[in-house]
SEKOLPA-577480 format. One record per residue (C-alpha): residue in one letter; chain; z, y, x. Coordinates in Angstrom, 2 decimals. Example, Ala and Ser with C-alpha at 12.3 -4.5 7.8 and 13.67 -1.06 7.14 Angstrom:
! residues 2
R  resn  chain  w  v  u
R  A  A  7.80  -4.50  12.30 $
R  S  A  7.14  -1.06  13.67 $
! end
This chain:
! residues 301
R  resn  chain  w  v  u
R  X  A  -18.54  149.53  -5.28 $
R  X  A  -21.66  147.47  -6.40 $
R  X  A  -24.19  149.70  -7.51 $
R  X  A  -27.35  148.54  -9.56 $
R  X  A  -30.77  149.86  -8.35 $
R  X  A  -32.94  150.65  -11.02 $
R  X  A  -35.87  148.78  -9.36 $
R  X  A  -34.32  145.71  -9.90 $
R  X  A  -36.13  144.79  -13.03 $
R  X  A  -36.23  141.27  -14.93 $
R  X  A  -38.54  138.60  -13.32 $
R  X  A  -39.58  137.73  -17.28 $
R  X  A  -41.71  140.82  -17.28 $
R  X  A  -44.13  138.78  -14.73 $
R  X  A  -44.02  135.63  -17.21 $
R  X  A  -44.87  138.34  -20.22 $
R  X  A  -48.25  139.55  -17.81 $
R  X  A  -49.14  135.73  -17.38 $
R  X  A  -48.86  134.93  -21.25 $
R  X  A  -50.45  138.18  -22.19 $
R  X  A  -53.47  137.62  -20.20 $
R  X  A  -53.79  133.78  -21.22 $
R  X  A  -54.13  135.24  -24.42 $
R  X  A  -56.36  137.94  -23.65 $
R  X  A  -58.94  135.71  -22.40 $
R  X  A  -58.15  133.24  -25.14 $
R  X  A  -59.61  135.86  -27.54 $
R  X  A  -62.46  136.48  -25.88 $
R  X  A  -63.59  132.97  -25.46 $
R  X  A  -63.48  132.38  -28.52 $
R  X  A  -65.57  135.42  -29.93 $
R  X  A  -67.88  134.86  -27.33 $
R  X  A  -67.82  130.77  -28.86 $
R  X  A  -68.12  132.14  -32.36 $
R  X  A  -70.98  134.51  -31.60 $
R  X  A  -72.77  131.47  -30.01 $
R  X  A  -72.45  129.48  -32.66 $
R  X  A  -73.82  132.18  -35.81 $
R  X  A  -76.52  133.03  -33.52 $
R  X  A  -77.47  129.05  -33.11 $
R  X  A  -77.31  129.29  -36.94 $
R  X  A  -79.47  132.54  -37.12 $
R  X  A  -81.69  130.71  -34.75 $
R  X  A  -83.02  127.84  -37.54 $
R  X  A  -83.14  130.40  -39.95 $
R  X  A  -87.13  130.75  -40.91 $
R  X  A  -89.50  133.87  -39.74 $
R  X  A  -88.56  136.74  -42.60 $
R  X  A  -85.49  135.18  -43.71 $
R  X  A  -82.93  137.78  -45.33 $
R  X  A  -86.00  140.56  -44.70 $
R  X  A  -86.34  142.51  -47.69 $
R  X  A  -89.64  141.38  -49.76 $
R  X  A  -92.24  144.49  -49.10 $
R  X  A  -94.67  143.06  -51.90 $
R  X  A  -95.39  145.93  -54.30 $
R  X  A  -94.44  148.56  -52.16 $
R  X  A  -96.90  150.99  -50.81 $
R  X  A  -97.61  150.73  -46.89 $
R  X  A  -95.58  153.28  -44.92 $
R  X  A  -97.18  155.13  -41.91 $
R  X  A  -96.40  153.55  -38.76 $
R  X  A  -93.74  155.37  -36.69 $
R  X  A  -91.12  154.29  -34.29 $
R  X  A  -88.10  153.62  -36.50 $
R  X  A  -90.43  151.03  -38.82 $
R  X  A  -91.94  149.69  -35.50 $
R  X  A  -89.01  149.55  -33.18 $
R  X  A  -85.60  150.18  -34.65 $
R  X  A  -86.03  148.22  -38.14 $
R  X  A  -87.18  145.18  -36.95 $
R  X  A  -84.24  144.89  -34.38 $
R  X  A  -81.90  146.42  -37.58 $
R  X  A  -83.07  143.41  -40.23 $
R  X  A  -83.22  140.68  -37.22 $
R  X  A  -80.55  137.97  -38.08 $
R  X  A  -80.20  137.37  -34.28 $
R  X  A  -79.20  141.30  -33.45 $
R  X  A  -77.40  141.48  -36.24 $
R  X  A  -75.20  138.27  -34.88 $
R  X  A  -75.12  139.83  -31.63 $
R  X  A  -73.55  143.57  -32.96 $
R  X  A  -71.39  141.75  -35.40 $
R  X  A  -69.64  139.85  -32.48 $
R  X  A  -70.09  142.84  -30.27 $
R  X  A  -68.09  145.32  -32.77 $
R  X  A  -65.16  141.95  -32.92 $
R  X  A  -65.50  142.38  -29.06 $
R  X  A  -64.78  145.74  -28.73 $
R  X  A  -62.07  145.66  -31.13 $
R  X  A  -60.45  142.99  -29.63 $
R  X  A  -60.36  145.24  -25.92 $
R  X  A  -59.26  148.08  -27.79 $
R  X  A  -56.39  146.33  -29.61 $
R  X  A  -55.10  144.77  -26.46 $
R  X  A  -55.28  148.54  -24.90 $
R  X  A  -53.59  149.97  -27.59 $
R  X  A  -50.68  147.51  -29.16 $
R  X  A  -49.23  146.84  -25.90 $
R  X  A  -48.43  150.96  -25.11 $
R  X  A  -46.67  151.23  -28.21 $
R  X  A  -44.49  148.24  -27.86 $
R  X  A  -44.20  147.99  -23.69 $
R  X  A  -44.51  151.39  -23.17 $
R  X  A  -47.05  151.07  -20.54 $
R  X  A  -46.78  154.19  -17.95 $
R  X  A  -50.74  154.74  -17.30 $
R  X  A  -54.12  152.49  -18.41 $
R  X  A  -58.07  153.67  -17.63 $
R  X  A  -60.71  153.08  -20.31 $
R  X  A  -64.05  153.94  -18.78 $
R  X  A  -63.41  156.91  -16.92 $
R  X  A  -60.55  157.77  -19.39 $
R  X  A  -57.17  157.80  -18.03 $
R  X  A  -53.62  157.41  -20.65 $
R  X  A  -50.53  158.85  -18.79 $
R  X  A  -47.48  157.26  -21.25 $
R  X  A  -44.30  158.62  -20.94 $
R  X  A  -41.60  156.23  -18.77 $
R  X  A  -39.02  155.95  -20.96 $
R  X  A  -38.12  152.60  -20.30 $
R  X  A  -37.20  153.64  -16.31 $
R  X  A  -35.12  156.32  -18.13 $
R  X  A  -33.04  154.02  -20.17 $
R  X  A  -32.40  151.78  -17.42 $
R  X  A  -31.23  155.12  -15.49 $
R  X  A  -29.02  156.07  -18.54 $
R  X  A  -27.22  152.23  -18.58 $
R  X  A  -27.00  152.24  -14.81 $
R  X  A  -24.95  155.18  -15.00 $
R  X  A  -23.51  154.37  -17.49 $
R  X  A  -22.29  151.04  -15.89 $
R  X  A  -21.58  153.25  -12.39 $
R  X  A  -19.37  155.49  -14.51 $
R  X  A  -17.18  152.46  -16.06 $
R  X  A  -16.90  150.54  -12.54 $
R  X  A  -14.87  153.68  -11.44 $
R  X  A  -12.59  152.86  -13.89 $
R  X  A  -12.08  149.73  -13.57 $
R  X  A  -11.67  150.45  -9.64 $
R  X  A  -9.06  153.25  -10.76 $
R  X  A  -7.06  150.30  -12.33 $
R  X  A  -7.17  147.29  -9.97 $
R  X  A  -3.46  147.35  -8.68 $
R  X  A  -3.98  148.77  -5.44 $
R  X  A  -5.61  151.84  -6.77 $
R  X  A  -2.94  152.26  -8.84 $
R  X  A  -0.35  152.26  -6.05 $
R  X  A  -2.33  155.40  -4.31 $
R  X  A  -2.40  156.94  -7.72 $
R  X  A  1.39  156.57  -7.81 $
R  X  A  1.82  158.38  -4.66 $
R  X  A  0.58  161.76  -6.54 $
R  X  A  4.15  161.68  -8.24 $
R  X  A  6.95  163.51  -7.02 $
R  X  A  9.87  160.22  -6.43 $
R  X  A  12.36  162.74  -7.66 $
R  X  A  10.26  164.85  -11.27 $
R  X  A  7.38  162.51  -12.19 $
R  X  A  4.81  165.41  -13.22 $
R  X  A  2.26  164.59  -14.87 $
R  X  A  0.10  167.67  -15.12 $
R  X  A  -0.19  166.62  -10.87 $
R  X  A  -0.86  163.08  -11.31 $
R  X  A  -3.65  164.21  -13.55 $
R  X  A  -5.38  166.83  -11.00 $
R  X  A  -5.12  163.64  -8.46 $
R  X  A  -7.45  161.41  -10.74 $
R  X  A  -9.18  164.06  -12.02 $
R  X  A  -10.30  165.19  -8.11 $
R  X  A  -10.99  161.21  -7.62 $
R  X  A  -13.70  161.68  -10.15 $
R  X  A  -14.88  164.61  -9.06 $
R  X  A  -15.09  163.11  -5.33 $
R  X  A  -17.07  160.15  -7.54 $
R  X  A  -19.83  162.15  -8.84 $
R  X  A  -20.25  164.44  -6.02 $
R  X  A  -21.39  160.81  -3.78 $
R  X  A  -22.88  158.72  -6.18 $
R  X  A  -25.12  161.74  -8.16 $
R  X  A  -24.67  164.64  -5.62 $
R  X  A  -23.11  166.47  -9.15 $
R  X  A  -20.56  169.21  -8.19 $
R  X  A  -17.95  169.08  -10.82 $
R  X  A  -15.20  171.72  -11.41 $
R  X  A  -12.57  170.88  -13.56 $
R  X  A  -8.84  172.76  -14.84 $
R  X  A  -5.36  171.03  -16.44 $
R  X  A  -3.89  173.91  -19.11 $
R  X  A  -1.87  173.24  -21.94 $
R  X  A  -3.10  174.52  -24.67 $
R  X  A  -1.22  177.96  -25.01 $
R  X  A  -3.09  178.74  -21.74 $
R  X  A  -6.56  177.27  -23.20 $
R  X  A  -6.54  179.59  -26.14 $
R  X  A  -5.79  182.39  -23.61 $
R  X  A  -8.35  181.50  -21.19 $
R  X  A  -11.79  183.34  -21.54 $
R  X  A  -14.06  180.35  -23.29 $
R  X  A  -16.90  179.85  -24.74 $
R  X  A  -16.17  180.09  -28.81 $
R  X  A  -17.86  176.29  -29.26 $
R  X  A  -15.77  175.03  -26.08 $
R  X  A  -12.48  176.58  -28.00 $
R  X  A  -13.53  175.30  -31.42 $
R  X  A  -14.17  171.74  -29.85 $
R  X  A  -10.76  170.72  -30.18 $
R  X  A  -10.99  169.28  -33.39 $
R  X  A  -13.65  167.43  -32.74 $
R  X  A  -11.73  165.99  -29.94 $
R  X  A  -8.56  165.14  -32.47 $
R  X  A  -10.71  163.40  -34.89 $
R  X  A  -13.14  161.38  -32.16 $
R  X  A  -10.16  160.63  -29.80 $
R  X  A  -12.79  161.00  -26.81 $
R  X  A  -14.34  164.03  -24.44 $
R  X  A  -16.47  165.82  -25.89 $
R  X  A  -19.14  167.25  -24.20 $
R  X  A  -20.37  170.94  -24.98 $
R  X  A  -23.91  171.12  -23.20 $
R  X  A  -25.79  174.56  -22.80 $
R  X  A  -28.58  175.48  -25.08 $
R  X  A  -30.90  176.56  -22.45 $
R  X  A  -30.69  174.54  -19.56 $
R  X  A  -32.63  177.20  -17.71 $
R  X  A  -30.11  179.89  -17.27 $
R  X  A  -28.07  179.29  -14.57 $
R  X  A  -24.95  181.63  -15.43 $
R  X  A  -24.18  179.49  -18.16 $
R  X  A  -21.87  176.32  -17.60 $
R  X  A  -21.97  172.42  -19.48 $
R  X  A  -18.23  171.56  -20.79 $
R  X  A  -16.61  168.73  -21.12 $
R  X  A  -12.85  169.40  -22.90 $
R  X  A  -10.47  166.70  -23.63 $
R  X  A  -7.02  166.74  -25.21 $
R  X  A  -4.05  164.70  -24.59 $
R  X  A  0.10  164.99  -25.13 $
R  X  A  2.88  164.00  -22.76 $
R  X  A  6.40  163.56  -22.30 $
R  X  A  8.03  165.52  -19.37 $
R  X  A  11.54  164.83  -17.91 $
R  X  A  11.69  161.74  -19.92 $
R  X  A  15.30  160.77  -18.68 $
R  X  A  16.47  164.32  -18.97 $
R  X  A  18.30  166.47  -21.32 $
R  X  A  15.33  169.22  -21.28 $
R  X  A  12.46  166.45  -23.08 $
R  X  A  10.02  167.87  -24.62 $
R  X  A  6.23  167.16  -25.51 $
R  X  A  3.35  169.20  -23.65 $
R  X  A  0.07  169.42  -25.11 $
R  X  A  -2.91  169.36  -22.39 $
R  X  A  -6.31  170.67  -22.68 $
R  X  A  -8.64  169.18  -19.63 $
R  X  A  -12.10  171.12  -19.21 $
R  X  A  -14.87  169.98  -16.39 $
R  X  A  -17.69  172.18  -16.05 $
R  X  A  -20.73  172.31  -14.73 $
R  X  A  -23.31  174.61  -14.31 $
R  X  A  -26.34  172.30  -13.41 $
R  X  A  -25.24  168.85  -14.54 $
R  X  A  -25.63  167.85  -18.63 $
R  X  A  -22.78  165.67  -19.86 $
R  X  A  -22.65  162.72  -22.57 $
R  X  A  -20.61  160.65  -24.62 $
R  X  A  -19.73  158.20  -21.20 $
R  X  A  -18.46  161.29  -19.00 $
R  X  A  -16.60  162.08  -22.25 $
R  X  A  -15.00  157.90  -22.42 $
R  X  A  -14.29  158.19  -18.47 $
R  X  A  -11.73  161.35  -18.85 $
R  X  A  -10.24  159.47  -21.30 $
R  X  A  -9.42  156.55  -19.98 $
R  X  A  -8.43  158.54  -16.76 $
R  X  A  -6.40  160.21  -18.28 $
R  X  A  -4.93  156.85  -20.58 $
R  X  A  -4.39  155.37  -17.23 $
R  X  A  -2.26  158.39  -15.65 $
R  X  A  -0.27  158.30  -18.48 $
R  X  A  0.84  155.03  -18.59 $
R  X  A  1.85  155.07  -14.62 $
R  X  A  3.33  158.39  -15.55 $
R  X  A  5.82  156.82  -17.69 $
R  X  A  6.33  153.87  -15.23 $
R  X  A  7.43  156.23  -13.29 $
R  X  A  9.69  157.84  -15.20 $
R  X  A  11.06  154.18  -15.95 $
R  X  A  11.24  153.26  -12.67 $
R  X  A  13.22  156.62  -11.91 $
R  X  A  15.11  156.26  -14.54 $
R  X  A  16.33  152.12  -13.42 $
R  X  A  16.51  153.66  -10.22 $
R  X  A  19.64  156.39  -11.42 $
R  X  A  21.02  153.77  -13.08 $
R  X  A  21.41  151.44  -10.17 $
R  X  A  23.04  154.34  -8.17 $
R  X  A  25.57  154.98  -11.04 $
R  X  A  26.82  151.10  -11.42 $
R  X  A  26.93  151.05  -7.57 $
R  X  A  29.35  153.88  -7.49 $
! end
């Protein structure tokens, strides 16, 4: 099947890095054109201009801040040339800063400062590759031929479908063993046997959730640390058996994978059920098949 490498990202994140740093230097230009420009202005300002007026004021003792540090403070020129620096600095630092909240850039150096972000957006491509992955196997589950080798799981002369089930059921397992190395247990009860079976009280109570979501449910461990404990995935379904006999009757299913290391979602919970959609129908297309099949013997005798 055609798998998608994460890797393979879009080729419009290198147009995004080309824009981004037109702008970038855009921005600077033009503070650096600005700051040219005031201190040109600052420059045909007269000596003393916007100096405070020291007439009347008694003569203060010479030190190094009134010899040094205030003329450079009350200068027009420096005070054009920290204005623009402060716009300059501002500038790098919202260009640092805007782009790792909305890119979610994985690591940038300031100085000798280094920002480790976390790399979410590799993780969300992971989550909608497998998510994609998990879908292709059913869609390769229902391309005709599949379903012919899925047919052969049924006995020619009782259609069971509690066998045709364990058949799919192991072709998913066999899935996520290759494609994830996940090792995947799974058992087909009805439900008198579920309720007997030694579960976990929030796998047992899961059942409505199932009736009223009409999906698999996953039922992940607390603690992903302790290894004794297992991650459940339980799924419900109802079929016919011995459709074209005189002993019909409806069995209810209960279908539990488990896992000990691997977490399930909402996706592992669609696949089982459109597995287990997909038995069905060929299921009854058996029985209807069996049942033309009778029919032809009978009218031939």
């Amino acid at each position: 099947m055609e798998r998608m490498m994460v890797k393979d990202l879009p080729v419009i994140e290198d147009k995004v890095r080309k824009w981004s740093a037109i702008v970038y230097w855009t921005g600077v230009g033009i503070i650096i054109l600005l700051a040219a420009i005031s201190l040109y202005h600052a420059a045909q300002l007269p000596d003393g201009a916007g100096q405070p007026d020291a007439g009347g004021q008694a003569a203060a003792q010479d030190t190094v801040t009134s010899l040094i540090i205030k003329p450079i403070a009350e200068s027009p020129k420096f005070q054009v040339i920290f204005e623009y620096l402060f716009y300059l600095l501002l500038w790098l630092l919202l260009w640092l800063l805007v782009p790792s909240a909305s890119r979610r850039i994985i690591r940038f150096k300031l100085g000798n400062l280094e920002f480790d972000l976390d790399q979410s957006q590799k993780e969300v491509i992971s989550i909608i590759d497998d998510q994609m992955r998990k879908f292709k196997f059913l869609t390769y589950l229902m391309k005709e031929e599949n379903k012919n080798v899925l047919k052969t799981s049924f006995d020619s002369e009782h259609p069971r479908f509690h066998d045709a089930l364990d058949f799919a059921l192991a072709k998913m397992q066999e899935f996520y063993l290759s494609e994830w190395d996940e090792h995947l247990t799974f058992e087909v009860m009805t439900l008198a046997e579920f309720h007997q079976a030694s579960f976990p009280s929030a796998v047992k109570r899961s059942l409505e959730l199932v009736d009223l979501y009409k999906t698999g449910i996953p039922i992940n461990k607390e603690n992903p640390e302790v290894i004794h404990d297992k991650n459940y995935l339980v799924y419900t379904t109802s079929e016919e058996e011995n459709i074209y006999t005189s002993g019909t009757e409806v069995v209810d299913y209960v279908i539990c994978v488990s896992s000990y290391r691997s977490e399930f979602n909402e996706n592992d919970g669609y696949l089982v059920a459109g597995i287990t959609s997909l038995v069905s129908e060929l299921h009854k297309r058996a029985w209807e098949n069996l049942g033309l099949t009778k029919l032809r013997e009978r009218l031939n005798l």
